[in-house]
DSSP file (Angstrom, degrees, kcal/mol; ACC not computed):
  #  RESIDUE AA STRUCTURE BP1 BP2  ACC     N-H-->O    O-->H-N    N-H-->O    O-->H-N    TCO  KAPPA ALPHA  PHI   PSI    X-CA   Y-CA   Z-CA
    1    1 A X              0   0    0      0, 0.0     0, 0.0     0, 0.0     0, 0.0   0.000 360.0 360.0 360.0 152.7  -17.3   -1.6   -2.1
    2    2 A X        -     0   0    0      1,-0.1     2,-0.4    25,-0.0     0, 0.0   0.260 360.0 -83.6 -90.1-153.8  -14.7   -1.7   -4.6
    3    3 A X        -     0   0    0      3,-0.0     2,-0.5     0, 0.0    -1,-0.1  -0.877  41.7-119.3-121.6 153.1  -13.2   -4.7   -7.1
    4    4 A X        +     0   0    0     -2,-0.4     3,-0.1     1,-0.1     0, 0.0  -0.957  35.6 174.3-106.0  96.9  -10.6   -6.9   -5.7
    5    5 A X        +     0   0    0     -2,-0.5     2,-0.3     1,-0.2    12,-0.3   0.462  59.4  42.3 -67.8 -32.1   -7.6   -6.4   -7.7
    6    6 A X        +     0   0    0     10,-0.1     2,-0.4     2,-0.0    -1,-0.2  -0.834  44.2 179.8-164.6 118.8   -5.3   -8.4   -5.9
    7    7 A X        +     0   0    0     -2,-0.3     2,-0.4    -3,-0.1    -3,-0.0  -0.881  54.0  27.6 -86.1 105.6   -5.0  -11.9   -3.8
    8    8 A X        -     0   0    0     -2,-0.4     4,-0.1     1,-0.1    -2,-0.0  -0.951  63.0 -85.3 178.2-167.7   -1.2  -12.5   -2.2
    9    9 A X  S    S+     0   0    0     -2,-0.4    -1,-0.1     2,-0.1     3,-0.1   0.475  92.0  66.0-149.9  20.0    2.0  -12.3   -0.7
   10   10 A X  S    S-     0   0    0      1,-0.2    -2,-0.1     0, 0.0     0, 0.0   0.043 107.3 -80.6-140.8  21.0    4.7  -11.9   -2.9
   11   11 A X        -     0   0    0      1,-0.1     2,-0.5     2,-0.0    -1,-0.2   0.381  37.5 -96.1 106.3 140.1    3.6   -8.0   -4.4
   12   12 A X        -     0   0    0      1,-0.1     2,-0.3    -4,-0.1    -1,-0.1  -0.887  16.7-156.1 -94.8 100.8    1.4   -6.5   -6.8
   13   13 A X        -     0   0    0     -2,-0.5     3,-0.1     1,-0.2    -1,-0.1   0.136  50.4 -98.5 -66.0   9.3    2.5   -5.6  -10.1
   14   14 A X  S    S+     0   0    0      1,-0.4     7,-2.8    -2,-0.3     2,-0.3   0.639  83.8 113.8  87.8  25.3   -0.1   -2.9  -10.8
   15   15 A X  E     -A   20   0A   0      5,-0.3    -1,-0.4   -10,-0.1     2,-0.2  -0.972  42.4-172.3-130.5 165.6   -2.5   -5.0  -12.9
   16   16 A X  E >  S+A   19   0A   0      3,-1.0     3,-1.8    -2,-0.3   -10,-0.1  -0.900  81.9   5.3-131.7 136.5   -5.6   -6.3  -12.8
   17   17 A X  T 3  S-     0   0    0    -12,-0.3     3,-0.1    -2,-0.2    -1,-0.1   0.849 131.1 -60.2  69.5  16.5   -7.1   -8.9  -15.5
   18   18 A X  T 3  S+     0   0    0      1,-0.3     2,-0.3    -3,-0.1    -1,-0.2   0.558 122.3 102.3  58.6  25.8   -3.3   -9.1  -17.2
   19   19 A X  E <  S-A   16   0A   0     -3,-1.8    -3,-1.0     1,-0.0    -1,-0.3  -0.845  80.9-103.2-131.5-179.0   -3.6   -5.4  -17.8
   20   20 A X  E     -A   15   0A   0     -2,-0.3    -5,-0.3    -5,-0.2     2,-0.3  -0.411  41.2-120.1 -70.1 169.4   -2.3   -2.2  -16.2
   21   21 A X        -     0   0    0     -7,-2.8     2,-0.3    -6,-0.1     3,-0.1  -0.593  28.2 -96.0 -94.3-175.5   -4.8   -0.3  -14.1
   22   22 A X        -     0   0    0     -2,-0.3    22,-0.1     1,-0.1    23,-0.0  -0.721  52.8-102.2 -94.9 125.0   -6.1    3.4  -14.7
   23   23 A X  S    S+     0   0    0     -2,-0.3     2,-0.3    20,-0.1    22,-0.2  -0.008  80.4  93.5 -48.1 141.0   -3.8    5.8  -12.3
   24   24 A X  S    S-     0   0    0     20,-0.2    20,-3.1    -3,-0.1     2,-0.6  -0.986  75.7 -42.0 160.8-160.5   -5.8    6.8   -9.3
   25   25 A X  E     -B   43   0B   0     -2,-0.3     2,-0.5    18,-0.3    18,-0.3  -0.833  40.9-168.3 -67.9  92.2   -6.2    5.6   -5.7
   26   26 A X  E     -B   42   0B   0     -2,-0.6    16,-2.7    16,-0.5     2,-0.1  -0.842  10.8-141.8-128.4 140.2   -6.5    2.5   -4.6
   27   27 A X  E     -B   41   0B   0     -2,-0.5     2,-0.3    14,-0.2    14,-0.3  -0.441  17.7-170.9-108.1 133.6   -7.5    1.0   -0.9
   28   28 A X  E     -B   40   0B   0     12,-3.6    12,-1.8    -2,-0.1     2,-0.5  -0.989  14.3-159.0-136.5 144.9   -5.9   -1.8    0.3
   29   29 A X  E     -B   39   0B   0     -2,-0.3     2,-0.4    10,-0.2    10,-0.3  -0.961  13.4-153.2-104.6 127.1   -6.8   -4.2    3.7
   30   30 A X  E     -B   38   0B   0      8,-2.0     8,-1.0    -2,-0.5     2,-0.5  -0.929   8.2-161.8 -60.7  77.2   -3.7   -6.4    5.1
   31   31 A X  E     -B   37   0B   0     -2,-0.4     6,-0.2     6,-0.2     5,-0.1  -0.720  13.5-160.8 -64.4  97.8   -5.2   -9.6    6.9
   32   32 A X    >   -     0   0    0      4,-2.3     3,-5.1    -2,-0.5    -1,-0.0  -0.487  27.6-115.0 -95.3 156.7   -2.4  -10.8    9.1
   33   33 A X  T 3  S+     0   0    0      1,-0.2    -1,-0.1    -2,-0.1    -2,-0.0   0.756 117.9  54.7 -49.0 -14.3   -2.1  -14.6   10.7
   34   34 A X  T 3  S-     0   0    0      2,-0.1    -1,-0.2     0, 0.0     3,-0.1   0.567 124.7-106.5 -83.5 -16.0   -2.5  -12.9   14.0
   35   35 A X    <   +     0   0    0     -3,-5.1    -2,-0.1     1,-0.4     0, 0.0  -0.058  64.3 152.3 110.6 -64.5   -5.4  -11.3   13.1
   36   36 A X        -     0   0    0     -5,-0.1    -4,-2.3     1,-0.1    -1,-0.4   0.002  30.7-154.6   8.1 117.0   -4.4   -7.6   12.7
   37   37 A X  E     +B   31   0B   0     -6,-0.2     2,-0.3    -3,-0.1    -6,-0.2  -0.967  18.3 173.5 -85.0  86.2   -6.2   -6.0   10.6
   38   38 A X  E     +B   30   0B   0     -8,-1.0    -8,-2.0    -2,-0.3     2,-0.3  -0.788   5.0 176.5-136.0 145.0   -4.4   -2.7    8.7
   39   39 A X  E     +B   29   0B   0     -2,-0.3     2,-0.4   -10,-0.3   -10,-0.2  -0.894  19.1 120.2-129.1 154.9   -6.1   -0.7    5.8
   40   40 A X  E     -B   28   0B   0    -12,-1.8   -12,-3.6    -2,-0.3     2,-0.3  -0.943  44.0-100.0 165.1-176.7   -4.9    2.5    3.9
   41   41 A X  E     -B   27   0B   0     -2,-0.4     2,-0.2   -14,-0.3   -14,-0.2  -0.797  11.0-145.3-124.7 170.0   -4.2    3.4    0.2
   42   42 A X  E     -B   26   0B   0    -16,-2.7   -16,-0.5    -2,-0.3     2,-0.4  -0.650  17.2-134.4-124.9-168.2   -2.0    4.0   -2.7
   43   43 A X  E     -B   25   0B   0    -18,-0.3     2,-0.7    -2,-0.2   -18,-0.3  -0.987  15.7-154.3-148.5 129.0   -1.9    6.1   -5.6
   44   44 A X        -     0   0    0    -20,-3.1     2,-0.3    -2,-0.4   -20,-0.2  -0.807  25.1-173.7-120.1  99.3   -1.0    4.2   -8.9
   45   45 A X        -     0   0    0     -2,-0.7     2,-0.5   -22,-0.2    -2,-0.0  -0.671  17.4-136.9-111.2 172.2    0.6    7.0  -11.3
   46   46 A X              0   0    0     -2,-0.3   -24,-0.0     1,-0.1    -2,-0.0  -0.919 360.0 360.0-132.5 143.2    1.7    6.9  -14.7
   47   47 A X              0   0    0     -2,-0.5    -1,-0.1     0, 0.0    -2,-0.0   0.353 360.0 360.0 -73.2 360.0    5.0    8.4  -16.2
């Protein structure tokens, strides 16, 4: 299992620890109040 980068609801600016992260993939879970569970990734690239 990975590190947990990010706690919220109002969007993740693409750091972790007040710094950027390192480009790559990264897996994210959605816990909704209902219950709904939804998973999938993103890919954090650098310009």
């Amino acid at each position: 299992m990975g590190q947990e980068v990010y706690v919220g609801n109002s969007g993740w600016n693409g750091t972790y620890d007040n710094k950027p992260v390192d480009p790559g993939a990264y897996y994210y879970v959605l816990k909704f109040d209902s219950g709904e569970i939804r998973k999938a990734a993103i890919e954090v690239v650098k310009e």
